[in-house]
C-alpha positions as CSV (number, residue, x, y, z in Angstrom):
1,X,5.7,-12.6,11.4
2,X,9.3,-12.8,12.5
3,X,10.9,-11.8,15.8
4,X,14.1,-11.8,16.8
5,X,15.9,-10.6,20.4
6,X,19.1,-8.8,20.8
7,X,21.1,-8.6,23.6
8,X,22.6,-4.9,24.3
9,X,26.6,-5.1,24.5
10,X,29.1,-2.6,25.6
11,X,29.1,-1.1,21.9
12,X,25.9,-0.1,21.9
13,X,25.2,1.2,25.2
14,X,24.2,4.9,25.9
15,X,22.9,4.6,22.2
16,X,19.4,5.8,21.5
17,X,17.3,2.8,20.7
18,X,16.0,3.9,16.9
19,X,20.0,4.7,16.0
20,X,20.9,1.4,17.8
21,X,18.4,-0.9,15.3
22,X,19.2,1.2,12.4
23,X,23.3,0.0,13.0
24,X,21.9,-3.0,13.9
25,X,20.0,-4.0,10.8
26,X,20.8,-2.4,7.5
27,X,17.8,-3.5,6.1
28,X,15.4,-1.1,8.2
29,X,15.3,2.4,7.5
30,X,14.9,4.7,10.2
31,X,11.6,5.7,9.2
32,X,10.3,1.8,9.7
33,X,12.1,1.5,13.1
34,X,10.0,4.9,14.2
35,X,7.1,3.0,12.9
36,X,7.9,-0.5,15.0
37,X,8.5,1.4,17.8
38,X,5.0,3.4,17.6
39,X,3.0,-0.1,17.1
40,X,5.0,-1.6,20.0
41,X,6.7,-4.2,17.9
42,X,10.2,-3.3,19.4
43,X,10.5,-3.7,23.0
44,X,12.9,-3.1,25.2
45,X,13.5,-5.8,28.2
46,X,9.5,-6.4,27.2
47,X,8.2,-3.4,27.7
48,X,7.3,-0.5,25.1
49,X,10.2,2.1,24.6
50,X,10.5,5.7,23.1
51,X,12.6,6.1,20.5
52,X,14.7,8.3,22.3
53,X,15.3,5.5,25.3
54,X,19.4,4.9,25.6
55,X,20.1,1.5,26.5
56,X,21.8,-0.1,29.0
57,X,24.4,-2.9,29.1
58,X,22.5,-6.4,28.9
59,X,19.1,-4.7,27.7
60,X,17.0,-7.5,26.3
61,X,15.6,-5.9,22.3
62,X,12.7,-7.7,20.6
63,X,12.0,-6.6,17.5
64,X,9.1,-8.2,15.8
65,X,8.8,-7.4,12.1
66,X,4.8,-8.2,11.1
67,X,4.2,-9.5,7.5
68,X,4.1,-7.2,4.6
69,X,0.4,-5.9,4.3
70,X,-1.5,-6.1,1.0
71,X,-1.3,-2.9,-0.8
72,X,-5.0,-2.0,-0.8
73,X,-4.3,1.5,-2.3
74,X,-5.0,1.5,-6.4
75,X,-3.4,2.8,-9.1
76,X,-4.9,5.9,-10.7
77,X,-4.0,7.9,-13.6
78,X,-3.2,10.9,-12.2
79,X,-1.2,13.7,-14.5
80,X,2.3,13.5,-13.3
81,X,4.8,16.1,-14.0
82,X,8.4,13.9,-14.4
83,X,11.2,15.8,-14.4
84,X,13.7,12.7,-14.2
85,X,13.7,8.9,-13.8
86,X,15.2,5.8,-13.8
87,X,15.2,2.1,-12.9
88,X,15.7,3.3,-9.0
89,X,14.4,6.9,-8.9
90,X,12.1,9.0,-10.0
91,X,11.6,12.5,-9.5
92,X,8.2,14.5,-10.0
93,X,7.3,18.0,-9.9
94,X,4.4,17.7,-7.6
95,X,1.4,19.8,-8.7
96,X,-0.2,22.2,-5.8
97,X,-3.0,20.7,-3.9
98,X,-2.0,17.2,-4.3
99,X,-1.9,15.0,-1.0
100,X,1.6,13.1,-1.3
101,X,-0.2,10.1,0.2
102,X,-3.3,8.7,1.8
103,X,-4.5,8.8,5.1
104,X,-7.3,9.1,7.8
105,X,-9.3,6.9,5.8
106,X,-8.8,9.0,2.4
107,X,-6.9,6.2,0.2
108,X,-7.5,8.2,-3.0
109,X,-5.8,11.1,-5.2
110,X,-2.6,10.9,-3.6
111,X,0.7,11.1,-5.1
112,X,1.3,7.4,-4.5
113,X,-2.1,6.6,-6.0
114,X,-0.2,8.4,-9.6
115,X,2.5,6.9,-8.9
116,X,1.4,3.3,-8.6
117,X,-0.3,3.7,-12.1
118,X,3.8,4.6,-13.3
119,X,5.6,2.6,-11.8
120,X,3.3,-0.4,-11.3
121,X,5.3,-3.1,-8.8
122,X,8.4,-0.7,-9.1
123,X,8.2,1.0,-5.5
124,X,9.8,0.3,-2.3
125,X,7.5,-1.3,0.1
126,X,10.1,0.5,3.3
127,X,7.7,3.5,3.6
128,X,4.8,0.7,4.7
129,X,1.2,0.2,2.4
130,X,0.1,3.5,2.4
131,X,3.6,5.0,1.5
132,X,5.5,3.0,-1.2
133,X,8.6,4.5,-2.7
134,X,7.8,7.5,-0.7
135,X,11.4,8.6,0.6
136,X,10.2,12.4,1.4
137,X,6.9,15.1,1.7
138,X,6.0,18.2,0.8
139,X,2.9,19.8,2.2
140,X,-0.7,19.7,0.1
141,X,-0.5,23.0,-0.9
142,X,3.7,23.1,-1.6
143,X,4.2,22.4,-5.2
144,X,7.8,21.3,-6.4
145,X,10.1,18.3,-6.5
146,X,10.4,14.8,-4.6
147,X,12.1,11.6,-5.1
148,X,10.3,8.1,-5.2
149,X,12.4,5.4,-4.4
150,X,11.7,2.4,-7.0
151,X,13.4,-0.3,-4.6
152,X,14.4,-0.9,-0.9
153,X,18.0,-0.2,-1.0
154,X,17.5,3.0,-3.4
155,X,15.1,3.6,0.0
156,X,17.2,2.8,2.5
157,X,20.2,5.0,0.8
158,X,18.1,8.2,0.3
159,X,16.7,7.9,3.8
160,X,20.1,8.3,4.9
161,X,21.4,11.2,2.7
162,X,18.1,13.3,4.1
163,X,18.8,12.1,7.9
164,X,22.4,12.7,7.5
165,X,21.3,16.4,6.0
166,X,23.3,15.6,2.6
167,X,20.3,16.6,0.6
168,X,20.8,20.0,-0.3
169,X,17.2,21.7,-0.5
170,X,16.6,24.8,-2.3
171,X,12.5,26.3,-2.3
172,X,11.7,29.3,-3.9
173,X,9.0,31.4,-1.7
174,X,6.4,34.9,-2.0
175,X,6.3,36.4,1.5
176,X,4.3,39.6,3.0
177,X,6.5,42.1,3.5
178,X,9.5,43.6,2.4
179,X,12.6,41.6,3.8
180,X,15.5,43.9,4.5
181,X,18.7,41.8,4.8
182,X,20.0,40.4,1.5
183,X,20.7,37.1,3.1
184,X,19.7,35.8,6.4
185,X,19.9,32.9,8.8
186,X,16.7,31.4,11.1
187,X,17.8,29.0,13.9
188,X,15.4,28.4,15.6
189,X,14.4,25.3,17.2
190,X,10.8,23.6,16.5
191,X,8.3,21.5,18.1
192,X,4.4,20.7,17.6
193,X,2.3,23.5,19.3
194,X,1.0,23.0,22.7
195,X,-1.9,25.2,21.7
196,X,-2.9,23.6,18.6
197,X,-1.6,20.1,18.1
198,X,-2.2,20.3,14.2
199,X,0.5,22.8,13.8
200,X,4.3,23.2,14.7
201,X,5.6,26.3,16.0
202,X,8.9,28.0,17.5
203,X,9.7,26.2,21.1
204,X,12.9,26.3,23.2
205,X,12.6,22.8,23.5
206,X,11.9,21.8,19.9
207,X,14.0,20.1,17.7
208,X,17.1,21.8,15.7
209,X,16.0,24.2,12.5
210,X,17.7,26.0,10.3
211,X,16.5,28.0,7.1
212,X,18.7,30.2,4.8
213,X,16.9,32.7,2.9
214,X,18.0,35.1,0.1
215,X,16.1,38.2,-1.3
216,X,15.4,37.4,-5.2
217,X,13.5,40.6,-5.9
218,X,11.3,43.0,-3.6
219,X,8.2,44.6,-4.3
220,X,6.1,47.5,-3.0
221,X,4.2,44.7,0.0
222,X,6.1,41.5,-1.1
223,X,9.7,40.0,-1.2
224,X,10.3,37.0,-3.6
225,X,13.0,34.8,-1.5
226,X,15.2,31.8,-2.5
227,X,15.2,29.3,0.8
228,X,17.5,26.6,1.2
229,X,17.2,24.3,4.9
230,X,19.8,22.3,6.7
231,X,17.0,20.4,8.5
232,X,13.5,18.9,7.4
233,X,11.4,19.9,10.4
234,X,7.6,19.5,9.5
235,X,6.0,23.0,8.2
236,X,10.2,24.4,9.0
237,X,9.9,27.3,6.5
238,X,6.5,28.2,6.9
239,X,6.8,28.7,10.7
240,X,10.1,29.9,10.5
241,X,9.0,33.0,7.9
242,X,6.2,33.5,9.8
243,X,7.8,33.5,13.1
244,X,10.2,36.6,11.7
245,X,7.0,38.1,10.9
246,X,7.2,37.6,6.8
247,X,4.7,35.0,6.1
248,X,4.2,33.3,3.3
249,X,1.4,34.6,0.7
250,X,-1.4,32.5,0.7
251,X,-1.2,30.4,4.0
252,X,-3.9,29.6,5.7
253,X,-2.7,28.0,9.2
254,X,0.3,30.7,9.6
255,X,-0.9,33.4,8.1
256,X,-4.4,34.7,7.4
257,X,-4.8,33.1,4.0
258,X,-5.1,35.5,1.9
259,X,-3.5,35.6,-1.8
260,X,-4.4,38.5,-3.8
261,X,-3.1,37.2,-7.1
262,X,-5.4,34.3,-7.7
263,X,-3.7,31.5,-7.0
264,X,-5.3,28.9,-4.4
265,X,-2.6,28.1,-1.5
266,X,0.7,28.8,-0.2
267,X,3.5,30.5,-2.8
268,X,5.9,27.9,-1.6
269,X,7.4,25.8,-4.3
270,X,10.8,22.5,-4.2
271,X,12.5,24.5,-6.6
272,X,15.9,22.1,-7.1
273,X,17.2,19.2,-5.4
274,X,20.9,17.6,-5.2
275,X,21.4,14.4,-4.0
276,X,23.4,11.5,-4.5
277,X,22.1,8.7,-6.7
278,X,21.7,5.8,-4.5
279,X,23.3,3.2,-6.8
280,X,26.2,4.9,-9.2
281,X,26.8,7.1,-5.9
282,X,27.3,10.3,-8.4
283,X,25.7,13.4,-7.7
284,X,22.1,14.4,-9.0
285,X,21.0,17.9,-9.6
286,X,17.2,18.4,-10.6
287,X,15.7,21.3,-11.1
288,X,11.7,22.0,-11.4
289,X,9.9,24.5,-14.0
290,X,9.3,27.8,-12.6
291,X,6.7,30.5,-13.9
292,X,7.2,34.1,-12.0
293,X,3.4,35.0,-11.2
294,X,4.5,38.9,-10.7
């Protein structure tokens, strides 16, 4: 275990705490600084902090970084679909109803379960032991492409590039309804429902979202869209479609569920991603398979 204390000068003051210990050490993503702050292993002046606490001149910092955990997920040989990788990334096309990685107890037929069978000791250990290399999410039932980060700084560079919105997103959606605009803008903000803390919904006092969405083809009850997102609010597009009143076919928790043409889950697929590779710096276009169902 290693601690160390900071003292809060003039150049950080009025700076949120998790944006002050990302400048302050390069080494920590942002993600791993939320996580240190949740488990109360950064302080501020020894007390527990938000993340959204600004400092003040002369603040006392203690941030105590626990040893690495053993990894007690294992490797399974899960069917991965690869659309690209190398000795820093790799990118999948995740299938629908796979869990990107484990939790409440479930350490098993995850995403990062396949991918440790891969990659063996090729993963970042930044996302913590139930998340290695895991950069980014899609839901369970959201099929379509991520990026595993195969080392820290590929980590720590992506991280970046989807904080700093440089990822540019593009998801390919079946909706009820028959969308009139040709192209349309939702901003609207979002924040976890006070009604039912497992789902996120449309608040005044949420969080900044904004989804672009452009009519692919309409049908006589159903609008094929092309949706691209500035931010990377949990469930964004799925509350945001549903929220306009077009929601998407086949969800269960904002719509009623229902998908008459046979397929299990939501028609919400990661349809293309462009990035910047995090160690030649050039830019990165993938693109996933994509079979029309209509």
């Amino acid at each position: 275990m290693k601690k160390e204390d900071y003292k809060i000068g003039e150049d950080l003051v009025g700076i949120r705490l998790d944006k002050a210990i990302s400048l302050k050490d390069k080494d920590i993503s942002r993600m791993a600084v939320q996580r240190l702050i949740d488990e109360e292993n950064i302080l501020v002046n020894g007390k527990k902090a938000k993340s959204s606490y600004k400092l003040n001149l002369n603040d006392i910092v203690t941030i105590t970084k626990p040893d690495p955990k053993e990894i007690e997920i294992k490797p399974e040989n899960i069917p991965l679909d690869v659309v690209y990788e190398d000795k820093d990334i790799l990118v999948v096309n995740k299938q629908k109803g796979l869990v990107v990685h484990p939790g409440n107890g479930n350490l098993n037929g995850t995403l990062v379960n396949a991918v440790m069978a891969r990659c063996k000791n090729e993963l970042s250990g930044i996302g913590g032991e139930i998340r290695p290399g895991i950069v980014h999410r899609l839901d369970k039932d959201t099929s379509g492409l991520l990026i595993i980060a195969k080392n820290d700084k590929s980590h720590i560079n992506l991280s970046n590039e989807f904080k700093n919105h440089e990822v540019k997103k593009t998801y390919i959606a079946l909706v009820r309804g028959r969308v009139k605009e040709n192209m349309a803008t939702i901003d609207m903000p979002i924040a976890r429902s006070t009604k039912d803390r497992t789902k996120m919904a449309v608040s005044k006092n949420g969080k900044n979202a904004i989804t672009h969405i452009k009519v692919l083809e309409r049908f006589k009850n159903y609008t094929l869209l092309e949706v691209n997102i500035e931010t990377g609010r949990t469930h964004q597009i799925r509350v945001h479609l549903s929220q306009i009143g077009y929601p998407i076919v086949g969800d269960g928790v904002y719509s009623n569920g229902k998908n008459p043409f046979g397929v299990e889950g939501q028609m919400l697929h990661s349809m293309k991603l462009e990035f910047t590779h995090p160690r030649n710096r050039r830019d990165t276009k993938t693109a996933s398979r994509f079979t029309r169902i209509l």
